[in-house]
N, C-alpha and C positions, 0 to 999 in steps of 0.2 A: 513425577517420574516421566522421563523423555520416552517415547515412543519412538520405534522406527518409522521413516518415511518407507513403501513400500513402492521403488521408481518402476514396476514391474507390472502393476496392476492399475490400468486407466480407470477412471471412478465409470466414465460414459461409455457403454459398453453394449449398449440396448441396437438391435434396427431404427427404432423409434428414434432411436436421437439421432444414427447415421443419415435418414431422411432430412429430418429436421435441419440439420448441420447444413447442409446443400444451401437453403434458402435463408438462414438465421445465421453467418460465419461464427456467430459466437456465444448470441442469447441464451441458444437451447444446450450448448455444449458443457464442457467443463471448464470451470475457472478456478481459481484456487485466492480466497478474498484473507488478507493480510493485514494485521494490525499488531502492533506495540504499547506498549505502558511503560514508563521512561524514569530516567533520574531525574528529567529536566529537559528544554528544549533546544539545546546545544547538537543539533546529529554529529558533529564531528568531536564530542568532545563527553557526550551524555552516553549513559549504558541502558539496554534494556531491563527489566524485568517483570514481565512477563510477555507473552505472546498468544495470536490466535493465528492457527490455520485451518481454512474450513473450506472445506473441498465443495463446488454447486456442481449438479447437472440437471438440468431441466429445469432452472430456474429456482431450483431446492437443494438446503445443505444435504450431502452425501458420509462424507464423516470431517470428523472434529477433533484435532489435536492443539490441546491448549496448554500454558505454564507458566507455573513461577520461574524465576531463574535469579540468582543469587547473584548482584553484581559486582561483590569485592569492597565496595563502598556503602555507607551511611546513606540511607534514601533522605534527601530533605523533606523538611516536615511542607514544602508548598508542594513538591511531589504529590507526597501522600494523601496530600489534602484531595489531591485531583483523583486520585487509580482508588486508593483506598489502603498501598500496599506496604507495611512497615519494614523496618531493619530488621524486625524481629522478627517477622513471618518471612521474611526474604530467606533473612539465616537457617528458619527451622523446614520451609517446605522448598524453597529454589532448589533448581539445579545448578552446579559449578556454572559460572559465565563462561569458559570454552566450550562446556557439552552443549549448552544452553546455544549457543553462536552458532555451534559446525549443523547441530541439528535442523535450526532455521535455514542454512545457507543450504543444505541438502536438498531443503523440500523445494528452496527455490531457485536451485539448478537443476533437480529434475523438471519443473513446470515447465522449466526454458528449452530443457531439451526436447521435450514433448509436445513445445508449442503452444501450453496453457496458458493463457493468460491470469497475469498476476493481477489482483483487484484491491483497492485500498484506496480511504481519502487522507489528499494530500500523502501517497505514495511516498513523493520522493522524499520526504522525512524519511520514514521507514528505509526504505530502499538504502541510503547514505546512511543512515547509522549502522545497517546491516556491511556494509562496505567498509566503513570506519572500521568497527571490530575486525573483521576479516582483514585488514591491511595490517592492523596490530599485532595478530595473531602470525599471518604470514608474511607479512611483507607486501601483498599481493590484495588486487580487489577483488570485484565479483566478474567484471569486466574479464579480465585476467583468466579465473576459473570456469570462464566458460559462458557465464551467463550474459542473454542477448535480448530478455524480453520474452514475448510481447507484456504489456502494461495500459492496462486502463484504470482513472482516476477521476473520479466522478466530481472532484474539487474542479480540475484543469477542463474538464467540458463545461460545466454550471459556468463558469466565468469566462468562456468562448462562445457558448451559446445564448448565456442571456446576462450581457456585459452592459447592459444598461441599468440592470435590477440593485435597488439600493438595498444600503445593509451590509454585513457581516456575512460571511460563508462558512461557519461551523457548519460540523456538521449534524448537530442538532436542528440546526436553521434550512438545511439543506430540508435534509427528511423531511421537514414539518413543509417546506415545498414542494415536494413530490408526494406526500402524502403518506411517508414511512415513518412507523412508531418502531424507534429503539427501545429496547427494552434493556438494554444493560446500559446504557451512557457511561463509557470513559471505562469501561471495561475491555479489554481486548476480546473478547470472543464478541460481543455485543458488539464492537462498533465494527468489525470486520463481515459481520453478517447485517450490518444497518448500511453499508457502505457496498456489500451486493445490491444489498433490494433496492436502493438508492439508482444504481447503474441500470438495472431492469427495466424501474419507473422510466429513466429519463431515455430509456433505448426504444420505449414504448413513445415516448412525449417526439423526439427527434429521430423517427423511424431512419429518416432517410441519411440524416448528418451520421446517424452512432448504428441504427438498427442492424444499417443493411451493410455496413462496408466490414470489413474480416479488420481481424484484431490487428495485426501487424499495420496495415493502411492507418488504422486508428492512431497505431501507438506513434507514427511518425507524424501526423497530424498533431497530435497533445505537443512533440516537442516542439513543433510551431508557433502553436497556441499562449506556450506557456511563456516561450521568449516572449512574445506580442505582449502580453501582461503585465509580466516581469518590465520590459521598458515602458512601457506606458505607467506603473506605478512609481519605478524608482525615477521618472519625470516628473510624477506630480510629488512623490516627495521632496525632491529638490527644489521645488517650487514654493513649496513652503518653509525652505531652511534647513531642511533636512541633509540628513547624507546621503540618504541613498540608498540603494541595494549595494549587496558584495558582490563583485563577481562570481564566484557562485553563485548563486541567486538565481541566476540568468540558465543556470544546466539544467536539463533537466530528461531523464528519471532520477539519474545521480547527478549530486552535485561537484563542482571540483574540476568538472573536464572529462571526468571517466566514462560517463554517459558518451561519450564519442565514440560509436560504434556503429556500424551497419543494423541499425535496428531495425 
């Protein structure tokens, strides 16, 4: 059962945090950490079903709204393999995939109006498929409805700040270097709350790059970062025969171009 988003009541409401905020633009505040459980890994073309939103202040979840959501299609069984989550428990516990869409898209055009920054690894998956529905549904993205950010993504810093480190950057692998135990892996409420603690660790490790600068400086920083990556990868792919990245690829919180925004 879908929940109201309530855009009325800030989670971070304390003195304590309004001090804190002065010196921390973001650590100690409120963030709002973001994740999906998918048909597949297609953002433009794959459906959600499920989701976490899980509100932090103080560096602690505040409340938790999470769900199944039914997404009109047959989950594939490599899906399933991954979340856990069948056609048939889609059918019996999801919500309709519009309710399931507009509810997501609420919570994260109020964070934007409000300035909270949204939290998630590898965001702009998320972000773009959230976009994708919302363009099906109206015509129109998020871009469009209002929303501007800000956005932090603990994938696009890990591979700006320590772009030498070999390996893979799941985010099981991430945690396991910062020192966070997920405890739900490939769960949407789990990895959206592994993918806070994750941001905290690394705002502690890189006071200065991620601590101390406010969210919006951040968020335009990441889409620097992530071009800088993005070309540098889809270089060495081509290097070994490969094709490449898509132009998308290259955008980033959303992909497509839409991300073109005064963020």
């Amino acid at each position: 059962m879908l929940r109201s988003v309530d855009a009325t009541i800030p989670i971070c409401v304390t003195t304590r945090w309004q001090t804190q905020v002065m010196t921390n633009p973001w650590v100690n505040g409120e963030l709002l950490a973001f994740d999906l459980e998918t048909t597949g890994v297609d953002k433009a073309r794959d459906i959600p079903v499920s989701y976490a939103l899980v509100w932090f202040c103080d560096q602690a979840p505040e409340r938790h709204d999470a769900g199944i959501i039914n997404p009109g299609i047959a989950i594939p069984e490599g899906a399933t393999a991954v979340h856990g989550i069948t056609t048939e428990r889609a059918v019996a516990e999801g919500v309709d995939l519009e309710s399931g869409v507009r509810h997501i898209i609420e919570a994260l055009l109020d964070a934007s109006r409000r300035g909270v920054p949204v939290v998630g690894f590898n965001l702009s998956y998320d972000l773009s498929m959230m976009d994708a529905r919302l363009r099906a549904l109206d015509g129109t993205g998020l871009v469009e409805a209002g929303w501007h950010g800000p956005v932090l993504d603990p994938l696009v810093m890990d591979r700006s700040l320590e772009r030498y480190r070999k390996g893979k950057r799941t985010l099981d692998l991430v945690c396991k270097r910062y020192g966070v135990v997920n405890e739900a892996a490939h769960d949407a409420s789990g990895d959206a709350i592994a993918s806070a603690k994750v941001l905290f660790a690394m705002a502690t490790t890189y006071s200065a790059q991620l601590g101390d600068i406010d969210a919006a400086t951040l968020t335009r920083s990441q889409v620097g970062w992530h071009r800088t990556w993005a070309e540098g990868m889809d270089e060495f792919l081509r290097t070994k025969g490969g094709s490449g990245f898509d132009p998308d690829d290259f955008d980033w919180p959303l992909s497509g171009g839409h991300a073109k925004v005064a963020l």
